[in-house]
N, C-alpha and C positions, 0 to 999 in steps of 0.2 A: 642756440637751441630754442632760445624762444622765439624764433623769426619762423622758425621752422615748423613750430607746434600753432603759430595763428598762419601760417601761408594753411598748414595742415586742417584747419578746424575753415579757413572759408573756402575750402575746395570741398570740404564734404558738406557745407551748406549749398552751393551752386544749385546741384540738381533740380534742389527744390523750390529755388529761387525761378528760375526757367518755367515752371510747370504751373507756380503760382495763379496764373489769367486763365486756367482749363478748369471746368464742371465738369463731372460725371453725372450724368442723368439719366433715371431711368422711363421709357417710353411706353406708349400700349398702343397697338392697330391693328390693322388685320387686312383680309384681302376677302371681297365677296364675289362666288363663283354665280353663275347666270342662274336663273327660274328654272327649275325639273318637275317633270309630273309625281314623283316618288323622292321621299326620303333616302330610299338607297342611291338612286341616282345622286343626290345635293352630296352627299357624306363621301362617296365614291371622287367625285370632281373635285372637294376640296383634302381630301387627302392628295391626289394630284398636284394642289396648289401648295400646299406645306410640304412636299420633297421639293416641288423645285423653290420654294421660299429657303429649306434648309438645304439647298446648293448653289444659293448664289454670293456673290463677293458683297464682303461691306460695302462695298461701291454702289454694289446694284439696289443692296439693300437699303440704302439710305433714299433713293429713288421711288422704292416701291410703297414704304412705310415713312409715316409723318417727321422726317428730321430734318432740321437748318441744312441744306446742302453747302450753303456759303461757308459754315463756321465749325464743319463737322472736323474732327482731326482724324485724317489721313488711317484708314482702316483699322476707328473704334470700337466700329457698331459690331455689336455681339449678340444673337437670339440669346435668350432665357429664360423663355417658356413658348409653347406655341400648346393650343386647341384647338381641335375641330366642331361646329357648333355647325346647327341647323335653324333659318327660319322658316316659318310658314306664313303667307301673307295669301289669302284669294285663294285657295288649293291650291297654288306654288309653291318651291320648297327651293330653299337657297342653301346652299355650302356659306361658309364663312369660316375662314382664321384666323382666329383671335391670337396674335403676338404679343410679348411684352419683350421688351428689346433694351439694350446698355448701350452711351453710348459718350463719346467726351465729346464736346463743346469749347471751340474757342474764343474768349472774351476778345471784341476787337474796339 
């Protein structure tokens, strides 16, 4: 019985044994849409850019926004907030979305 209650007690430490060399970290980017003569135009193109930011695979996303590609674990990355934000620079008006994104990392 007691062979049984320590094989028992390091099988349910295992898991977390394994898991031990991975981070979870949280990230912030964004994606900036071209120069518009109008505010409505900038806001318009980056909502554009935020549906398809919220329909692409962890994969793509880890491409598009600032993550380790090398050391990312295999479809982490998860949005968790996004904004659409405008600037002005010259009488240009730019889209931008601002992301903040989760994601695990693995220690190598």
């Amino acid at each position: 019985m007691k062979k049984l209650l320590t094989m028992a007690a390091i099988l349910s430490v295992m898991p977390f044994l394994a898991n031990a060399d991975v981070n979870n970290i949280y990230g912030n980017g964004g994606v900036e849409t071209a120069a518009f003569a109008t505010e409505a135009e900038a806001i318009s193109a980056a909502n554009n850019e935020m549906a398809k930011i919220k329909d692409m695979t962890s994969e793509d996303l880890a491409y598009v926004l600032r993550t380790p590609h090398k050391n990312l674990r295999h479809d982490s990355l998860e949005l968790v907030g996004t904004e659409v934000k405008t600037r002005e620079k010259n009488g240009q008006y730019t889209g931008f979305v601002d992301v903040e994104y989760r994601f695990s990392r693995i220690n190598k």
